[in-house]
C-alpha positions in Angstrom: 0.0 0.0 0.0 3.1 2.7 0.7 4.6 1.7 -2.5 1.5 2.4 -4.4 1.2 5.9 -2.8 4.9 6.8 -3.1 4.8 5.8 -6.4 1.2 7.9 -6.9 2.9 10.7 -5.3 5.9 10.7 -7.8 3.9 10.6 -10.8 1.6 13.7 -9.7 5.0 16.0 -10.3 4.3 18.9 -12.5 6.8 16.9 -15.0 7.4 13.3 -14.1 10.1 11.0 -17.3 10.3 7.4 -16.8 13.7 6.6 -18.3 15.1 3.4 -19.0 19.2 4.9 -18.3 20.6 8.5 -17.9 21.4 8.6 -21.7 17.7 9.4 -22.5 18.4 12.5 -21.5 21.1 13.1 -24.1 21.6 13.7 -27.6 22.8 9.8 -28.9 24.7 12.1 -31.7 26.8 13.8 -28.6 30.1 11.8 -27.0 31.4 14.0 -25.2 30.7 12.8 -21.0 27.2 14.0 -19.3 29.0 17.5 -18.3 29.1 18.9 -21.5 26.6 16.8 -23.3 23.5 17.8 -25.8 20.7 17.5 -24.6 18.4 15.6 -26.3 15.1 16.9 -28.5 13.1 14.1 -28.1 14.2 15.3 -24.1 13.5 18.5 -24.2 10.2 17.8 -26.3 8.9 15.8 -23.9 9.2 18.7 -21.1 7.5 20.7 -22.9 4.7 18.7 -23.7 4.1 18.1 -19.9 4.7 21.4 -18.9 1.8 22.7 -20.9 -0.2 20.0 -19.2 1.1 21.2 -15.9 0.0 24.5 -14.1 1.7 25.8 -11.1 5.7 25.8 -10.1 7.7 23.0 -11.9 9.4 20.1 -10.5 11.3 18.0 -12.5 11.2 14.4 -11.7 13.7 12.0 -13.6 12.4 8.2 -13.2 15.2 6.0 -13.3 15.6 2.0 -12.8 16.9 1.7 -9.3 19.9 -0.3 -10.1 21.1 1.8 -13.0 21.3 5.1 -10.2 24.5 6.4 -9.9 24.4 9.7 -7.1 27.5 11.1 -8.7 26.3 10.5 -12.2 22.8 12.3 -10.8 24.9 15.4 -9.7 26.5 16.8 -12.7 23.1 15.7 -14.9 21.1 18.1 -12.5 24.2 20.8 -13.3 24.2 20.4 -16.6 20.7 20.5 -17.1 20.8 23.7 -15.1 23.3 25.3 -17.2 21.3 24.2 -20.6 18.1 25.9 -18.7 19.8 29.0 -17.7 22.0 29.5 -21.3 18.8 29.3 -22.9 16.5 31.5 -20.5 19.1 34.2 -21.0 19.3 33.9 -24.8 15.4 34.4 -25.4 15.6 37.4 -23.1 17.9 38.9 -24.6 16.2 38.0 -27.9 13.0 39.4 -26.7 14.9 42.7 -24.8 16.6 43.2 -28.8 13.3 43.0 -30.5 11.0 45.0 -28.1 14.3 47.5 -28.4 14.3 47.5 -32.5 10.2 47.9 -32.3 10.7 50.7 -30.3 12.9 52.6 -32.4 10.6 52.2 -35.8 7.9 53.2 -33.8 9.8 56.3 -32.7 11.3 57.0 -36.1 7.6 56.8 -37.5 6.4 59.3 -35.1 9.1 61.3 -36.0 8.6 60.8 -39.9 5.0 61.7 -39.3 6.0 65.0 -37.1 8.2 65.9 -40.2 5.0 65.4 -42.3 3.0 67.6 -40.1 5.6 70.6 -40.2 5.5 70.1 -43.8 1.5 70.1 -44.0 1.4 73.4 -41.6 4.1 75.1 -44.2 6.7 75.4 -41.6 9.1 73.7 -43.6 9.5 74.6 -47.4 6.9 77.4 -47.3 6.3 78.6 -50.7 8.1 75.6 -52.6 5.1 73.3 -53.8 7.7 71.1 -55.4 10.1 70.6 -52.1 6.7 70.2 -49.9 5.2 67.5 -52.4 8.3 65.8 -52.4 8.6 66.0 -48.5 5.1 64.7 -48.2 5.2 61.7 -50.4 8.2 60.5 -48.5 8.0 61.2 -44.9 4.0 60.6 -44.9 3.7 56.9 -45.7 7.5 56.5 -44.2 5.7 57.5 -40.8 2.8 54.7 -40.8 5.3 51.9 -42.2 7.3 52.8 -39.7 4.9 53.2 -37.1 3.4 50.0 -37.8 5.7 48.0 -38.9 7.6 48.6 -34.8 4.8 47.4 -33.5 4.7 44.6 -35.3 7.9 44.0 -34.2 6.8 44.7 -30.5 4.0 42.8 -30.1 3.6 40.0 -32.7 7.3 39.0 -32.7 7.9 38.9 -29.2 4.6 36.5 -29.2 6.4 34.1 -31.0 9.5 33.8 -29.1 7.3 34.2 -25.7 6.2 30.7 -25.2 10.2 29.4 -25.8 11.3 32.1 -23.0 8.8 30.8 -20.7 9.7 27.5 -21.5 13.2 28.0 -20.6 12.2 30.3 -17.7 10.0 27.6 -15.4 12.6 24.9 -16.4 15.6 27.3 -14.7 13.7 27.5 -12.1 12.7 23.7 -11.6 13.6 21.4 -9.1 15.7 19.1 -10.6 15.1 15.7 -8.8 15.7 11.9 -9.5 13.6 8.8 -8.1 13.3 5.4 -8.3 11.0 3.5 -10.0 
């Protein structure tokens, strides 16, 4: 009856893998040891897939055959799973940080270009040159909305599509990493 619980309790883990060795966790493509190894996709799908399933804080629980456990073997998977996580959390933010930053500027170089096209309009600049204002107007006018739009774009659609690898990343850094039998 405790062994049915225990086990019932282990599988109720925001993200509980039953693997059949530590190598399921890695690349088969990758040689090098378990500290500097690829991780694998099928891996790194399979998190995924039960974290969407999952609401709440994440723990990570790694099912392994108790006679293939190795405690030492256990440690530097946890770090290196850790340093995959935190690589990759700080990659997508600083994806997201350049793309909200590039948005921004067209949107600010479009308000600009449409400021310019104002002035124009209100004869401030090239007053009594029809030529120089038409000129003025056909460039900075439709400049300004591409511009405008075309940042946010950028700043909202864009960062949507990177968002759901960044919290990915994210609740994964901040898992508990922890190994069981089963």
């Amino acid at each position: 009856m405790k062994e049915k619980s225990e086990e019932k309790q282990l599988r109720e883990g925001n993200i509980s893998l039953v693997l059949d060795s530590y190598n399921e966790i890695f690349s088969d493509f990758d040689p090098r040891p378990s500290a500097e190894r690829g991780l694998s996709i099928d891996f790194l799908d399979e998190c995924r897939r039960a974290l969407r399933e999952g609401e709440g804080g994440v723990e990570l629980r790694l099912l392994i055959p108790k006679n293939k456990r190795e405690s030492k073997e256990e440690v530097i998977i946890k770090r290196r799973l850790k340093a995959h996580f935190t690589k990759h959390v700080l990659e997508k933010q600083k994806e997201v940080k350049k793309i909200r930053l590039n948005g921004s500027l067209l949107i600010g170089l479009g308000i600009v270009m449409m400021f310019v096209s104002y002035l124009v309009y209100s004869e401030i600049l090239f007053a009594g040159r029809e030529i120089l204002k038409n000129i003025a107007l056909i460039i900075t006018e439709p400049a300004g909305w591409f511009l405008f739009w075309i940042g946010g774009e950028k700043f909202v659609y864009k960062v949507k599509e990177i968002l759901p690898d960044y919290v990915f990343y994210k609740k994964m850094y901040e898992s508990e990493i922890s190994f069981h039998n089963y």
